[in-house]
C-alpha positions in Angstrom: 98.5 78.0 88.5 101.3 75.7 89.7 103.3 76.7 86.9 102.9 80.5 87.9 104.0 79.1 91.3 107.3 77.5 90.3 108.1 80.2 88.2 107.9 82.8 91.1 110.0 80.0 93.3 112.8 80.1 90.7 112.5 83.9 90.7 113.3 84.0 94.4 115.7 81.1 94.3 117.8 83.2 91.8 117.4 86.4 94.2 118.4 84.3 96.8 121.8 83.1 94.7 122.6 86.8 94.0 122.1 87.9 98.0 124.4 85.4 98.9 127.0 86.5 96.3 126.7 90.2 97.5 127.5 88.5 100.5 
């Protein structure tokens, strides 16, 4: 379960990086 957890972190940390470059 905590590895299902980090992997949806790192899915939003890498949307995250991408918003920021749009921006």
């Amino acid at each position: 379960y905590s590895s299902q957890l980090a992997q949806v972190q790192g899915l939003i940390g890498n949307v995250e990086s991408q918003l920021a470059e749009i921006r």
